[in-house]
LOFI-955948 format. One line per field, with one value per residue (C-alpha): residue number from 1; residue in three letters; x, z, y. Coordinates in nm, 3 decimals. Example, Ala and Ser with C-alpha at 12.3 -4.5 7.8 and 13.67 -1.06 7.14 Angstrom:
resi 1  2
resn ALA  SER
px 1.230  1.367
pz 0.780  0.714
py -0.450  -0.106
***
This chain:
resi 1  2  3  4  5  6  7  8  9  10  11  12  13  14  15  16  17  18  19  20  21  22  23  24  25  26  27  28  29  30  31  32  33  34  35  36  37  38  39  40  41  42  43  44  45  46  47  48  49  50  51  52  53  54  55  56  57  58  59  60  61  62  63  64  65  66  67  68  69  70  71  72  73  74  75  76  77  78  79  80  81  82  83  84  85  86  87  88  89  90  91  92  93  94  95  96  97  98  99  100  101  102  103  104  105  106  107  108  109  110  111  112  113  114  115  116  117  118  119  120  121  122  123  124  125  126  127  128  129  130  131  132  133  134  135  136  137  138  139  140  141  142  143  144  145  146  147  148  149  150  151  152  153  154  155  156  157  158  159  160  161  162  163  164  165  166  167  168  169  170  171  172  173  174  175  176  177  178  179  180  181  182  183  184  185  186  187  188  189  190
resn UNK  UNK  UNK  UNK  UNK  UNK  UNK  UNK  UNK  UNK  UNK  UNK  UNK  UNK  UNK  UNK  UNK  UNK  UNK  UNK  UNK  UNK  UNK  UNK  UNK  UNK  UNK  UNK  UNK  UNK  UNK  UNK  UNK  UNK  UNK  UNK  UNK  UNK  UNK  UNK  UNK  UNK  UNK  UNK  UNK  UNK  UNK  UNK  UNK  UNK  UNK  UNK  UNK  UNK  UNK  UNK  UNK  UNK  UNK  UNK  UNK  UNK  UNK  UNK  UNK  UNK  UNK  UNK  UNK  UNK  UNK  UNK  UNK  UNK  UNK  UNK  UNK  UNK  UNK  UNK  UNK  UNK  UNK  UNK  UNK  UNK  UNK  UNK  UNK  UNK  UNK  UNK  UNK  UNK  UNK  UNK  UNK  UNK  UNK  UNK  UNK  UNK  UNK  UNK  UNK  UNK  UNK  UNK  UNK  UNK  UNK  UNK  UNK  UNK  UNK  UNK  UNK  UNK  UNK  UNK  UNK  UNK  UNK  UNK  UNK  UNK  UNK  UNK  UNK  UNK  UNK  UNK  UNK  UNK  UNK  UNK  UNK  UNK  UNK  UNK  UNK  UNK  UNK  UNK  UNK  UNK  UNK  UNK  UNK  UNK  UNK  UNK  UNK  UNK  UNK  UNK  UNK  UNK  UNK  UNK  UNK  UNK  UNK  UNK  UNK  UNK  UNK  UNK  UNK  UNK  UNK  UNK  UNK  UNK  UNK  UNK  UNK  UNK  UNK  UNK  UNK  UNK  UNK  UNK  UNK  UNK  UNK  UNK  UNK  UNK
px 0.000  0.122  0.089  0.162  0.221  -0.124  -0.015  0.243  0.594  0.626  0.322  0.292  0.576  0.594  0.595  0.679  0.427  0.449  0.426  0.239  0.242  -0.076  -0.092  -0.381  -0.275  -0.504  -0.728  -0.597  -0.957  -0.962  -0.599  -0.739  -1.054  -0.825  -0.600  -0.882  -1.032  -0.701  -0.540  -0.578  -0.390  -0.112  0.174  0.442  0.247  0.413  0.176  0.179  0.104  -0.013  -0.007  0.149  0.241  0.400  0.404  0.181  -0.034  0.314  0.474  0.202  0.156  0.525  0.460  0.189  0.382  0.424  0.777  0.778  0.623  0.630  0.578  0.462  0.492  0.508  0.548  0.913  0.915  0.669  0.920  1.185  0.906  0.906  1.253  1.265  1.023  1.182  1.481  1.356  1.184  1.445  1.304  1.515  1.556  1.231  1.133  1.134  1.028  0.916  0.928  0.761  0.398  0.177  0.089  0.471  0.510  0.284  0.450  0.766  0.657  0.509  0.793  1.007  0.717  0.609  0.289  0.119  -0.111  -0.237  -0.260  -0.335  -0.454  -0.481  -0.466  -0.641  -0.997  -1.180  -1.033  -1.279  -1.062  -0.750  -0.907  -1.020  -0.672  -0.457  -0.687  -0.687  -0.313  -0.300  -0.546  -0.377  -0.031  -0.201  -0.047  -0.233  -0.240  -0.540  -0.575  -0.517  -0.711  -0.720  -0.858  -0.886  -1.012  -1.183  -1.422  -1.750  -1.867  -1.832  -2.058  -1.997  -1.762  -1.889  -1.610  -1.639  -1.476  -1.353  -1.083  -1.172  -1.500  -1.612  -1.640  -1.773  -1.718  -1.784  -1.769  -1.552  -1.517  -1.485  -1.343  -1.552  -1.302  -1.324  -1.262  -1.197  -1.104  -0.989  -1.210  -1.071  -1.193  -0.996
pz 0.000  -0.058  0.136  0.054  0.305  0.221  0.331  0.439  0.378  0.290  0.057  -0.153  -0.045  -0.036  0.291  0.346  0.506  0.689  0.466  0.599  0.985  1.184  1.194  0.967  0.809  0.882  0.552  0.408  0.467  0.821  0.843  0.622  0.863  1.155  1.072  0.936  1.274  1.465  1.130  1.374  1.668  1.474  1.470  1.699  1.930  2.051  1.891  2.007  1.766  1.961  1.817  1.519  1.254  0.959  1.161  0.914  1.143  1.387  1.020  0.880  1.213  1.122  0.814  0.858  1.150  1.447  1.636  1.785  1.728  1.968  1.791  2.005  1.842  1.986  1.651  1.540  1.138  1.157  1.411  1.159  0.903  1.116  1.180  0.788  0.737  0.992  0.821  0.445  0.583  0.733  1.090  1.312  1.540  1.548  1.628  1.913  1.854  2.160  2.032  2.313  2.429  2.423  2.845  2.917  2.686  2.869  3.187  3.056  2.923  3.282  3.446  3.221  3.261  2.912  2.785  2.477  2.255  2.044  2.077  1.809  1.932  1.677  1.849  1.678  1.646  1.900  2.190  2.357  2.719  2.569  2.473  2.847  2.961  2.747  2.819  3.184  3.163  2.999  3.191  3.571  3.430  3.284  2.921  2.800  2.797  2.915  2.554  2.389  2.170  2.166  1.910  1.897  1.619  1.661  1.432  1.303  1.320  1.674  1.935  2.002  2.294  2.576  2.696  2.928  3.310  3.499  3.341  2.968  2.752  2.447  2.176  1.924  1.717  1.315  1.087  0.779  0.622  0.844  1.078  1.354  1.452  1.852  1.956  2.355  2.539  2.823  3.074  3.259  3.663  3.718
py 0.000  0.362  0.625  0.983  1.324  1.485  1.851  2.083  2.077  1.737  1.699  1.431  1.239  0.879  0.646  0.327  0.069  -0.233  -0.533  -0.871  -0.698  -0.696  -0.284  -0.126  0.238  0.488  0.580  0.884  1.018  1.000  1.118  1.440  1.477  1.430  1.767  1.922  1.925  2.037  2.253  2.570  2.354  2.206  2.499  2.411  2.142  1.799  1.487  1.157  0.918  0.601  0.270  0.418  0.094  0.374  0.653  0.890  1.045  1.173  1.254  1.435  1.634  1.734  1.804  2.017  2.201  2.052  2.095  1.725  1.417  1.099  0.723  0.455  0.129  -0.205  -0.418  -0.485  -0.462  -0.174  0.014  -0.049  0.112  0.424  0.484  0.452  0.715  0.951  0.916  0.945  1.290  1.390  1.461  1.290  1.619  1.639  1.282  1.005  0.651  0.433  0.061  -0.089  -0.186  0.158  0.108  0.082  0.412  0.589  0.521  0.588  0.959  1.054  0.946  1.227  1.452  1.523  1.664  1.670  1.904  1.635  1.235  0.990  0.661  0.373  0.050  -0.281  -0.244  -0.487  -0.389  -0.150  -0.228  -0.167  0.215  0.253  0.199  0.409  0.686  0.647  0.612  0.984  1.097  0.984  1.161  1.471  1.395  1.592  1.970  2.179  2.321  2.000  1.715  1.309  1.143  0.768  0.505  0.232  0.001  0.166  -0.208  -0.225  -0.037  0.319  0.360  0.604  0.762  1.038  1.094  1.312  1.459  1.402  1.475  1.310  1.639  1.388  1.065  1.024  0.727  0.700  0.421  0.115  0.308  0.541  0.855  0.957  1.327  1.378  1.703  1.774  1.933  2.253  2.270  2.605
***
């Protein structure tokens, strides 16, 4: 499969995907409705890309404007796939990969303290639990900044995931394709 840079600096350059590896590249649709939604956030914010098999959705964010991007990605060959990608951009500087299980990650990042303006959370469809726990994980060590956006994907097959608590509000969720397209703020109690 080939996947391009949709916008910015990079636009319409090629990617490399992971062949014959269990990770699922986000549809270039979704990716487009994804920035489309944030294109006013994007300047010079941190993304985390969760889950991220080519890395796209941390690359685009880059290319589109964003001074960091964080991949999480537990899956060895599609690791390899992002370091490639990195390195065919050019980003390096600009880059971190985590090749390790997304939980661990998370731990990892609140240890060092880090925050983010915009997470992208794409783990295997199916796996409503595995959601719920990422997202409690960022919520318990404030990953997130008070100004900031998650979006997660999940199947459009499966049934809707109600995701609100304290700390983090469901904005909205659409369906393209097979895919359904979560958007969760956070909720300010100053």
């Amino acid at each position: 499969m080939t996947l391009r840079i949709l916008s910015g600096k990079f636009k319409g350059r090629n990617l490399k995907s992971p062949q014959s590896s269990p990770t699922r590249p986000t549809q270039g649709i979704l990716r487009q409705a994804v920035f489309n939604i944030c294109q006013h956030q994007i300047q010079d914010v941190r993304f985390l890309d969760l889950f991220a098999g080519s890395g796209a959705m941390g690359l685009e964010a880059l290319s589109r404007g964003a001074k960091y991007s964080c991949f999480v990605e537990q899956n060895r060959s599609a690791a390899h796939i992002i370091r490639e990608n990195i390195q065919i951009l050019d980003v390096t500087e600009y880059s971190e990969l985590l090749a390790m299980d997304a939980l661990r990650a998370l731990k990892i990042l609140a240890r060092r303290k880090e925050t983010f303006d915009i997470i992208y959370i794409d783990p295997p469809y199916g796996q409503p639990e595995l959601i719920r726990s990422v997202l409690e994980e960022i919520e318990k060590n404030n990953l997130i900044s008070l100004s900031g956006v998650v979006f997660f994907e999940d199947s459009a097959q499966d049934p809707e995931l109600d995701y609100n608590s304290g700390r983090l509000k469901k904005v909205s969720s659409r369906k393209f394709g097979i895919a359904r397209l979560y958007q969760l703020e956070p909720i300010d109690h100053s």
